[in-house]
C-alpha positions as CSV (number, residue, x, y, z in Angstrom):
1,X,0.0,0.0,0.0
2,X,1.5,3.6,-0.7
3,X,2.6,5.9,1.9
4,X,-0.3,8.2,3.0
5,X,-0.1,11.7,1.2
6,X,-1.2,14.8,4.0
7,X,-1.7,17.5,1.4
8,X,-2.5,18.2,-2.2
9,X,-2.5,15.5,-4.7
10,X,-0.3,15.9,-7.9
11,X,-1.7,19.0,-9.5
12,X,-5.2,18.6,-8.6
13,X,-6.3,22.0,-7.0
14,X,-9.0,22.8,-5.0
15,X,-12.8,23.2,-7.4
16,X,-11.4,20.4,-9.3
17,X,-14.7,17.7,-9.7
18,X,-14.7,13.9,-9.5
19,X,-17.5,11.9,-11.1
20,X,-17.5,9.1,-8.7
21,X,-15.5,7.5,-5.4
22,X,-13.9,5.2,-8.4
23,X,-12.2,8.0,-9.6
24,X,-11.5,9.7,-6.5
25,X,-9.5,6.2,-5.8
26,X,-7.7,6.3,-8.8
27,X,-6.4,9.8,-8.8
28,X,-5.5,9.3,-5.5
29,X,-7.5,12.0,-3.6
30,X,-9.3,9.7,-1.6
31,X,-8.5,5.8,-1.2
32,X,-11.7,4.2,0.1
33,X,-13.7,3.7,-2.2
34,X,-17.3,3.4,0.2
35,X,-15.4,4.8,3.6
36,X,-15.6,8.5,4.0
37,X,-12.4,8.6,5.8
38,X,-9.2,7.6,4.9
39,X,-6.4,7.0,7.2
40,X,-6.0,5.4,10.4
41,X,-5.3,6.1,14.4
42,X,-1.2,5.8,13.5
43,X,-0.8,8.4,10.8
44,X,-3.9,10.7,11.2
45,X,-6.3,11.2,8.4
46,X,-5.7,12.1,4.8
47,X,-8.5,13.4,3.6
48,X,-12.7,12.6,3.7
49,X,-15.6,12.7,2.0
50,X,-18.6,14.6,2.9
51,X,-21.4,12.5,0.8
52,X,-24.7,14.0,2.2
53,X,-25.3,11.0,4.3
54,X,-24.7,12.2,8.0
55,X,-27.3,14.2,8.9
56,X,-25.1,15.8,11.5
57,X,-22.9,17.6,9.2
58,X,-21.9,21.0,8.5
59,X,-20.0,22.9,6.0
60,X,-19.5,26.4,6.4
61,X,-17.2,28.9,4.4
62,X,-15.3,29.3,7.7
63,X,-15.8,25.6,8.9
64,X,-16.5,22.2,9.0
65,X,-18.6,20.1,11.5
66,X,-17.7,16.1,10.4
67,X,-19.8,13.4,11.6
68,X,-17.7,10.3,12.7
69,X,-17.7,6.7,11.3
70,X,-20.5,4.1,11.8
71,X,-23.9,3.7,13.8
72,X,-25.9,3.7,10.3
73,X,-28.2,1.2,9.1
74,X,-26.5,0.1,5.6
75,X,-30.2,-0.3,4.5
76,X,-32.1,2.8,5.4
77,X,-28.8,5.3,5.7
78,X,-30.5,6.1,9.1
79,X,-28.2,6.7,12.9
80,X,-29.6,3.7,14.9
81,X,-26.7,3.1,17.3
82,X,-24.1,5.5,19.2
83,X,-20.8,5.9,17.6
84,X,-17.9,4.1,18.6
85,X,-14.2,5.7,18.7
86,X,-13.1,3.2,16.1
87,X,-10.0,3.0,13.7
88,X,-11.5,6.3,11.0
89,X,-12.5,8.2,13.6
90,X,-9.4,7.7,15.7
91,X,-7.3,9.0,12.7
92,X,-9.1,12.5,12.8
93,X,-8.3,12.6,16.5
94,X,-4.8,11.7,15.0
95,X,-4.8,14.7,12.9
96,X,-6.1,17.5,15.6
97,X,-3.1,16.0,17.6
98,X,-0.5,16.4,14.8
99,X,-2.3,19.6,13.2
100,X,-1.1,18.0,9.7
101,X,-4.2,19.0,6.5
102,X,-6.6,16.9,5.6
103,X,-8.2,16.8,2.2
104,X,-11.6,17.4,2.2
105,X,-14.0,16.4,-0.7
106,X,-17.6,17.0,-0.6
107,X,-20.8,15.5,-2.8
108,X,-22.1,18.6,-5.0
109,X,-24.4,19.5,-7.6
110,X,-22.5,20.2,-10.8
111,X,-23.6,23.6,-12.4
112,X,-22.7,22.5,-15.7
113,X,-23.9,19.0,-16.2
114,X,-26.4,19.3,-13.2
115,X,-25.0,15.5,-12.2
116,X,-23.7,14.9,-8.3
117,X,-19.8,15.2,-8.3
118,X,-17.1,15.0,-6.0
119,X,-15.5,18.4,-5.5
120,X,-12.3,19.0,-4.2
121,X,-12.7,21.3,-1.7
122,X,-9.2,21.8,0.0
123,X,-6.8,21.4,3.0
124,X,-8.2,21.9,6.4
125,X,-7.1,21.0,9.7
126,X,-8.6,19.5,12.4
127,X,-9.4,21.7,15.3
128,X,-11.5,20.1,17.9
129,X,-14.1,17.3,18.3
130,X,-16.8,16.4,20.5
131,X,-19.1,12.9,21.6
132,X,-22.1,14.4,21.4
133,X,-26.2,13.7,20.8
134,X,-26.4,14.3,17.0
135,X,-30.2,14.9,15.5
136,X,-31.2,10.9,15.8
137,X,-31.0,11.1,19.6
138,X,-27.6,9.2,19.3
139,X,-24.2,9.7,20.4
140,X,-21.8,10.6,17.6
141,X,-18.5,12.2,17.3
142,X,-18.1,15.4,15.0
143,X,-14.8,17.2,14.2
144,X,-14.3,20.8,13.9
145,X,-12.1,21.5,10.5
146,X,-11.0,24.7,9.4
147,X,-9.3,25.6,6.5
148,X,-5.9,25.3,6.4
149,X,-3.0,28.5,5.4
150,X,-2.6,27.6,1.5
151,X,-5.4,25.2,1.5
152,X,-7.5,26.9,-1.0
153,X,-7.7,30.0,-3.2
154,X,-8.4,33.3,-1.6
């Protein structure tokens, strides 16, 4: 397996689109192909995906709130269980302790071809995070992420 990459990929710059987690995979923006983090509790987290399926997230110009990893039922998308501090959400705990970027790609309307894309969105870090009762009643973790000096255009 390659060595994680904490930063920009090749010369893909934020506002760059993906059609699909294949190609996110491929390019090598994002590894995971279904998880929407990638990385783990020894290195920190490279980058995620915000995919419009945590219905505790945020995103902000100024910031990011990230719902952790797991408690959904695969079938109906839905929280049913509290979160657990497992290996994905360990490796954003990673990153607020080492303050390196993560990547950050988020699930968008395309303007042009009115399809959903991925779209690069840029480096932020990892500022804080907090177990707390997210809108199902049910304990999750969610990560503060700001943007990071140089992580996007001004």
């Amino acid at each position: 397996m390659a060595a994680p990459v904490f930063g920009h990929v090749g010369s893909y710059l934020p506002g760059d689109a993906f059609r699909s987690r294949l190609e996110l995979r491929l390019s090598g923006m994002h590894r995971p192909v279904r998880a929407g983090i990638a990385g783990s509790q020894h290195t920190g987290a490279e980058s995620i995906v915000l995919s419009q399926v945590y219905e505790d997230d945020v995103f902000t110009e100024d910031e990011i709130i990230y719902t952790g990893q797991g408690g959904r039922d695969p079938k109906t998308g839905r929280q049913t269980t509290d979160q657990t501090l497992n290996d994905r959400n360990l490796a954003l705990c990673k990153s607020q302790e080492t303050g390196l970027p993560v990547r950050v790609l988020r699930k968008v309307h395309d303007e042009e071809s009115g399809e959903l894309v991925f779209r690069y969105e840029g480096l932020y870090r990892v500022v804080g995070h907090a177990f707390e009762t997210g809108k199902s009643g049910f304990e999750v973790w969610k990560f503060r992420l700001r943007p990071a000096p140089n992580g996007r255009p001004a």
